[in-house]
C-alpha positions in Angstrom: 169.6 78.1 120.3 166.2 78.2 119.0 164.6 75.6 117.2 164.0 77.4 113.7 167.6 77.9 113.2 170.5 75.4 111.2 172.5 75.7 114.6 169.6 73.4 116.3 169.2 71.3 113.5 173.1 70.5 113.2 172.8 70.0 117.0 169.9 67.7 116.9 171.5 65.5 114.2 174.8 65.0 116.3 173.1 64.2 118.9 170.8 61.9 117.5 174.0 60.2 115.5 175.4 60.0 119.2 172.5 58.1 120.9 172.2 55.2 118.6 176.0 54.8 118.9 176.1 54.7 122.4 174.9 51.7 124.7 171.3 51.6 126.2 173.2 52.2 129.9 175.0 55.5 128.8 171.7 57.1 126.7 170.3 59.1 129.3 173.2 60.6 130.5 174.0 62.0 127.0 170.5 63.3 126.6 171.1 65.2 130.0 174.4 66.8 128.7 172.6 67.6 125.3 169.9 69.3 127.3 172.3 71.2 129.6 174.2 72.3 127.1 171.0 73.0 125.0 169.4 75.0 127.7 172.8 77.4 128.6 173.0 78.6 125.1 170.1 80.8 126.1 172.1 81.8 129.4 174.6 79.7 131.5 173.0 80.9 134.8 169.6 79.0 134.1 170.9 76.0 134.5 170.8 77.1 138.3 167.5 77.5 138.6 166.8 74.1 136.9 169.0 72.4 139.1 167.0 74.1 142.0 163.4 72.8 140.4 165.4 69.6 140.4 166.9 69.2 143.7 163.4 70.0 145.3 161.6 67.6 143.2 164.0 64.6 144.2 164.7 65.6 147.9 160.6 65.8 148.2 159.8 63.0 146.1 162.2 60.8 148.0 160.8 62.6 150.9 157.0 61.5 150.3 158.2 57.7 149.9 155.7 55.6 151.8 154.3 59.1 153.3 151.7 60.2 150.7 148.3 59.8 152.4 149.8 61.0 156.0 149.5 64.5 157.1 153.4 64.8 156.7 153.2 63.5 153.0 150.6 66.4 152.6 153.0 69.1 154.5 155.7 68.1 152.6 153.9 68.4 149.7 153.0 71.7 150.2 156.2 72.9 150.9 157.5 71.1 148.0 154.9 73.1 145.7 155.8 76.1 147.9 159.2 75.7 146.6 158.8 75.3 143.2 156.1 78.2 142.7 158.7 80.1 144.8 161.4 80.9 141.4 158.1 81.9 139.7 157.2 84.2 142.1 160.8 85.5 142.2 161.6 85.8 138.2 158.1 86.4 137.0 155.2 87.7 139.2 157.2 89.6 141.7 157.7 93.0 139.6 153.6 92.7 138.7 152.9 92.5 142.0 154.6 95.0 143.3 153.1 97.7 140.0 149.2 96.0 140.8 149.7 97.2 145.1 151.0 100.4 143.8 148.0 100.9 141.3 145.3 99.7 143.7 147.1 102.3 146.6 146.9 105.0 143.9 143.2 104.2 142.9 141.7 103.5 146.4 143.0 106.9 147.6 144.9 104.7 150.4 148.2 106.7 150.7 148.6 110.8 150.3 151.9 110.2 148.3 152.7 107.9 145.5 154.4 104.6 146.8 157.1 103.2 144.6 158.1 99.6 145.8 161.4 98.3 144.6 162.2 96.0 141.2 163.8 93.0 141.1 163.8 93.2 137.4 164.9 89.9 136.6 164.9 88.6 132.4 162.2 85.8 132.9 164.3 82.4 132.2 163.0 80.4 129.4 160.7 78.2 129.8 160.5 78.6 133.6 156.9 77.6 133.6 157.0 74.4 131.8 159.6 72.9 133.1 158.0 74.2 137.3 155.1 72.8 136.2 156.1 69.4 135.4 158.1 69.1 138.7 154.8 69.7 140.8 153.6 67.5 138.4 155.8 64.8 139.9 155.7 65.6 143.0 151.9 65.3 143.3 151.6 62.2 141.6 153.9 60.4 143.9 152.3 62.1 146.8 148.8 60.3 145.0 150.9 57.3 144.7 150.5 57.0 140.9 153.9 56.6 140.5 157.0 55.5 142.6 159.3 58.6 143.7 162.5 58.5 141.2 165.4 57.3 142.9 168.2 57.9 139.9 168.6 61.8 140.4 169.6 61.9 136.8 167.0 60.6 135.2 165.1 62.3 137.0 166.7 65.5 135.9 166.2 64.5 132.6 162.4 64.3 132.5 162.6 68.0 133.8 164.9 69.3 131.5 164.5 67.1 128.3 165.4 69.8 125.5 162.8 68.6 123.2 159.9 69.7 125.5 162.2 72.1 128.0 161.4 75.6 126.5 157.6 75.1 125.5 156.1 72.1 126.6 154.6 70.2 125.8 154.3 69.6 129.2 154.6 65.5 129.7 154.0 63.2 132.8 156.7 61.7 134.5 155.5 58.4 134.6 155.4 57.4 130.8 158.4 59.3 130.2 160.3 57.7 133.0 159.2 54.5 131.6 160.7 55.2 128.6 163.9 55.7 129.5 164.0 51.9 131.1 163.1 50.4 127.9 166.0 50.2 125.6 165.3 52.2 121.9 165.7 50.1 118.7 165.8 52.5 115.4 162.4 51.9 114.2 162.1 53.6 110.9 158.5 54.4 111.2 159.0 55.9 114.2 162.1 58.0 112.5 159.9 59.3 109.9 157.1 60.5 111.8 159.6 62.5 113.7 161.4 64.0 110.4 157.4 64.5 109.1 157.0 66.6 112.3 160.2 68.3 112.3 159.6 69.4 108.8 155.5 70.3 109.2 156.8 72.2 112.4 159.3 74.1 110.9 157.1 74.8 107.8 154.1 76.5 110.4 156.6 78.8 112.6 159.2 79.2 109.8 157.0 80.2 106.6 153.9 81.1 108.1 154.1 82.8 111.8 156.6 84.8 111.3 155.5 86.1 108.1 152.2 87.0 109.6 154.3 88.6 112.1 155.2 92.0 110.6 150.8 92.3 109.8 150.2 91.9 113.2 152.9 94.2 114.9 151.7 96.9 112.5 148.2 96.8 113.6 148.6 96.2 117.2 151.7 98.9 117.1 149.4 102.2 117.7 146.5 101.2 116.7 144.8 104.5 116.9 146.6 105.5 114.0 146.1 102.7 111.6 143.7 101.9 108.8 141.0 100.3 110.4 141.5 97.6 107.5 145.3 97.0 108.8 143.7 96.1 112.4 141.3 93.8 111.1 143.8 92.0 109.0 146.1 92.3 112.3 143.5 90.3 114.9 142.7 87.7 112.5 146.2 86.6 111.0 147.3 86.9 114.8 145.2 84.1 115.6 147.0 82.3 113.3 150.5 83.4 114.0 149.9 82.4 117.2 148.2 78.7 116.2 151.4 78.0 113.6 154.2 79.4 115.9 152.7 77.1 119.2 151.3 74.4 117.3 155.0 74.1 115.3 157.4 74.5 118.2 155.3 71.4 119.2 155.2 69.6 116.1 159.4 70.2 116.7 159.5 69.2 120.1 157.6 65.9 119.5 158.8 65.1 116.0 162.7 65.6 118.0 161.5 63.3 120.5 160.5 60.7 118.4 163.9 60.4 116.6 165.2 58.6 120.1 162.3 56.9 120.5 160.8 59.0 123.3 157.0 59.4 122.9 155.4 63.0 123.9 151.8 63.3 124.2 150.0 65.5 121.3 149.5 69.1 122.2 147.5 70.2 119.5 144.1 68.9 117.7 143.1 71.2 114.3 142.0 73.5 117.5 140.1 76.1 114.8 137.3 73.3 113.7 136.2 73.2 117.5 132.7 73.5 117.5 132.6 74.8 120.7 134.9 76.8 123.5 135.4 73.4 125.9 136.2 71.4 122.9 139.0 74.0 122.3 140.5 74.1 125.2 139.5 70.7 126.6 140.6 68.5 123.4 142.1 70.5 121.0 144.1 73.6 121.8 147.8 73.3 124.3 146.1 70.1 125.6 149.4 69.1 128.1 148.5 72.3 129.7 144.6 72.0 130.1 144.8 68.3 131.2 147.7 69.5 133.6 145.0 72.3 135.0 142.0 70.0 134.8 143.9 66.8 137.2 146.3 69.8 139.5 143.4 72.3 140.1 139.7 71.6 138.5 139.4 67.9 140.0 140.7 68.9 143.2 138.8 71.6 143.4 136.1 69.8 143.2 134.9 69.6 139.1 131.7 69.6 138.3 130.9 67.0 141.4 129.6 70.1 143.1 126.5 72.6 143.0 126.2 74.7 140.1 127.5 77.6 141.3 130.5 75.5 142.6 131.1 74.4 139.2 130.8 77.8 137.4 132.9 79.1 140.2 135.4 76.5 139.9 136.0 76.5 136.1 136.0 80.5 136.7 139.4 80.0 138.7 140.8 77.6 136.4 140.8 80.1 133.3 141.9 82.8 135.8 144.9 80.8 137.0 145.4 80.2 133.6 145.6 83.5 132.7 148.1 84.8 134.9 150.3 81.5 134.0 150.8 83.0 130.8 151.9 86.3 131.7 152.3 88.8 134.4 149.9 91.0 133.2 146.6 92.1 133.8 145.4 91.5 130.2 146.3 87.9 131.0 144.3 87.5 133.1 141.3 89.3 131.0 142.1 86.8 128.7 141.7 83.8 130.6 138.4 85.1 132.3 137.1 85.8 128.7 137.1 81.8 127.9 136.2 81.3 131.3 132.9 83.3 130.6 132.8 81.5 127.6 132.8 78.3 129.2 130.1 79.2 131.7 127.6 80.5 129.7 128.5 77.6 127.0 127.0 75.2 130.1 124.1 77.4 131.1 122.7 77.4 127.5 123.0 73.7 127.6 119.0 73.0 126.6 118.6 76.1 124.3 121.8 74.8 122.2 120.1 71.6 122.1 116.5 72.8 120.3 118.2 74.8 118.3 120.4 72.3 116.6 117.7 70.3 116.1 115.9 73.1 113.7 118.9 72.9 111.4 120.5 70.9 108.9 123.3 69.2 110.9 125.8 70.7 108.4 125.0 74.0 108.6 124.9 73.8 112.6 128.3 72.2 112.8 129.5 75.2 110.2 127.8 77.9 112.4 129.3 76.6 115.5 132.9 76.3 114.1 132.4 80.1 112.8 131.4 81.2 116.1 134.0 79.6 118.4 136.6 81.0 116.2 135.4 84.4 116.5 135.2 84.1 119.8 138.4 82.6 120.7 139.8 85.6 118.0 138.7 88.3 120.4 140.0 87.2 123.4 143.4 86.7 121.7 143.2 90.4 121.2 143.8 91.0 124.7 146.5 88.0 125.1 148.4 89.8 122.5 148.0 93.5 123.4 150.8 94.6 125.8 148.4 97.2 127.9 144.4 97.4 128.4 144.8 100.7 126.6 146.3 98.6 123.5 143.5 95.9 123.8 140.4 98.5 123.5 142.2 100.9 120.5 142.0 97.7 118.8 138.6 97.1 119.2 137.4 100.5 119.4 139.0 101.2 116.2 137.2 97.9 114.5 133.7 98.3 116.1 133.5 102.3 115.0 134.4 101.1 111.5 132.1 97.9 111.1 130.0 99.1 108.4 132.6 100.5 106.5 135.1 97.7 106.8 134.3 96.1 103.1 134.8 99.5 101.3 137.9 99.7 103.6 139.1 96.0 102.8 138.3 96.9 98.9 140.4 99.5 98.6 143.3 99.2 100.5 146.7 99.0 98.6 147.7 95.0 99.6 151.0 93.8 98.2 151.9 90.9 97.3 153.6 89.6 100.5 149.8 90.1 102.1 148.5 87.9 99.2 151.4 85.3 100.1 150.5 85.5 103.9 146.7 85.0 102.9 147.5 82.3 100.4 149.7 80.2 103.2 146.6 80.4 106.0 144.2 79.4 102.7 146.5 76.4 102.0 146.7 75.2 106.0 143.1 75.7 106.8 142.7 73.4 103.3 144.8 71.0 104.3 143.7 70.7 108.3 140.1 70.1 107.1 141.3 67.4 104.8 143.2 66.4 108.0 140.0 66.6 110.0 137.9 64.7 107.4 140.2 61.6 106.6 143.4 62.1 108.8 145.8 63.2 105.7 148.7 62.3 107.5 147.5 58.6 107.8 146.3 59.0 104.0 149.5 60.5 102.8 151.9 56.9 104.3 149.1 55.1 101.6 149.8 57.4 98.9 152.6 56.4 95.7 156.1 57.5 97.1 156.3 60.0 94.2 153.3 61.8 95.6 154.8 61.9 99.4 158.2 62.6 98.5 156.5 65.6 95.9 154.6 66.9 99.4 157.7 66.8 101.7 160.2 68.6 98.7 157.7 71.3 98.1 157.6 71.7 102.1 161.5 71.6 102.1 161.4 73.9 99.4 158.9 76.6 100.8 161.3 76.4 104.2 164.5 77.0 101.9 162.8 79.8 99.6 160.3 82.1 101.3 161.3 80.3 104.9 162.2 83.4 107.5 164.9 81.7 109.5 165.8 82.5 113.3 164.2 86.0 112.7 162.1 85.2 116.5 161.6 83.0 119.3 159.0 81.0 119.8 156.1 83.1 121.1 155.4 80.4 124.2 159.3 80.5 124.9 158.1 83.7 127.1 155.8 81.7 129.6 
């Protein structure tokens, strides 16, 4: 059941009808069956696994009671992390594994024959990654005694498999969202609003504009070596925001669906394309569950930036790397997340040049420089997140690059129909309206506005989803991870 479809939305609304009928006691345990349910309309068998990530979480959490600075609290930690990572390794990193030692035997010249190691070939379950990540999570907060170990196994089981946030994040803490469920949910219709405001802005990005931007980008990433060089242009830059409006509105969804019980998520996504820089991206702006989740799991232990230099560079290095391979099992992942990892380095090592430089130009025109240049640079690296082989990846930019000088001619004259001019005019109209956003918080702005003028916004939205909408035609492109 996937969020941009009427089956969800018919599901959501019974559900939602349901929880305000029932007593405060009985809430949670209807959430739970909802999210069951929700989650085995993909495939009944997952709800195995999740009942696996959730058995380990409670047994170790229960386990690490009054334990967590001994050195059983940290064995049992460990092999409560073990156990978690273990269904990743199983469903998504074993196969690539097994390919990368048969590549590295084949290119060190190690073996006279081929080897051919076997296939588990398992479909990766959705969501597998989210929902592992927010049991270690748990697990190592109450080993850090920042929150008591859960002792109601169902509520428990609900913060890992919450349907809102299950499939795609984003990825919450168990402590405010445990809290939540204690406190008993009144129907606050300001609360009810902002939720049907993000349910509807959410549906508007994936429905209307990623998946019309879509069928650009497969064309130019699909044999690239045999496409204008004008389609492959047009192909990298609308991907980057295909990929923006499909994340950033199964987000929108998840926390606008969690609003209407009166469940809080964090925000995942900050207008990441005004960034002025590659940290402010990824530290405050872009997936931001996922990079705090990386920054208090791996960076701080590893040490930050409360190390030598070298330390640090190293250590932010293996963050983007991890990263990397979280997204996919596939080298070009992890390409990808040592790209902004180099970015981020040499970003810190320009510290004092960055500095004089900004002060020889008009603040403006620094701020617009910088913005232009993170994009671009955040644009190539999503080149390689998107391709499906290296081979893929460097077509693309080969067949760019050797066309450079050219590419206005080529832009000029190629034959663009009007569905390109639609696609154009819908990235136009949300870059527009996230610098308004940016400038004055237009959200905020809008609540102050005559009711004429907000209702007119939200029907023309409605309307846009009902006439040029492309309904249930894809998942959600994070549904994968």
């Amino acid at each position: 059941m996937l969020f941009n479809s009427f089956a969800f939305l018919g599901f959501l609304a019974l559900v939602v009808a349901a929880y305000y009928v029932l007593p405060h006691r009985w809430r949670w345990l209807l959430l739970l069956v909802a999210s069951g349910y929700f989650y085995s309309t993909f495939q009944p068998a997952y709800l195995l696994l999740l009942a696996y990530a959730t058995g380990v979480a409670y047994l170790v959490g229960l386990g690490l009671t009054g334990r967590g600075g001994t050195r059983f609290g940290r064995i049992l930690l460990a092999l409560g992390v073990i156990g978690e990572l273990s269904v990743l390794a199983l469903f998504k990193y074993f196969d690539f594994l097994a390919a990368s030692i048969e590549g590295a035997f084949g290119w060190l010249a190690l073996s006279a024959e081929p080897i051919a190691l076997p296939r588990l070939e398992f479909l990766l379950p959705a969501g597998l990654s989210f929902y592992v990540f927010s049991a270690i999570s748990y697990l190592v907060d109450v080993r850090r005694g920042s929150i008591p170990p859960e002792r109601h196994f169902g509520k428990l089981a609900l913060y890992i498999a919450f349907f809102p946030k299950l499939l795609a994040g984003p990825i919450e803490r168990a402590g405010p969202f445990l809290a939540q469920l204690e406190q008993k949910a009144r129907f606050e219709p300001a609360v009810f609003t902002f939720g049907l405001q993000l349910l509807l802005w959410g549906m508007f990005k994936k429905v209307v504009i990623a998946d019309r931007l879509a069928a650009f980008v497969d064309a130019g990433f699909s044999s690239p070596d045999f496409q204008s060089p004008a389609t492959v242009l047009v192909a990298v830059y609308f991907y980057a925001f295909q990929i923006y409006c499909d994340f950033s509105g199964y987000s929108d969804m998840a926390i606008g669906a969690s609003a209407l019980f009166g469940i809080k998520l964090m925000e995942n996504f900050r207008r990441p394309y005004f960034a002025k820089s590659v940290p402010e991206f990824w530290s405050r702006r872009w997936h931001i569950s996922l990079m705090a989740w990386f920054r208090d799991y791996v960076y701080i232990p590893l040490g930050g930036n409360r190390v030598s230099t070298a330390r640090w560079y190293a250590n932010v290095m293996i963050v983007f790397l991890i990263s990397g391979l979280w997204h996919g099992a596939n080298w070009t992942f992890v390409v990808w997340g040592g790209l902004n990892g180099l970015y981020q380095i040499v970003y810190l090592m320009l510290g004092g040049l960055r500095t004089r430089v900004a002060a020889l130009l008009p603040a403006w025109l620094w701020n617009t420089l910088a913005v232009l240049l993170t994009f671009h640079l955040i644009t190539l690296s999503w080149i390689f997140f998107r391709a499906d082989s290296f081979a893929q990846a460097w077509a693309v930019i080969g067949r760019i690059q050797g066309s450079l000088l050219q590419m206005p001619t080529l832009l000029a004259a190629h034959p663009w129909t009007g569905e390109f001019w639609l696609a154009l005019g819908l990235i136009v109209f949300l870059i527009g309206f996230e610098a308004l956003d940016e400038k004055r918080g237009l959200w905020q702005w809008l609540e102050k506005r005559p009711v004429a003028l907000r209702w007119g916004f939200y029907y023309t939205v409605l309307a846009c989803l009902v006439v040029v909408g492309q309904w249930g035609l894809s998942e959600f492109v994070y549904m994968r991870f």
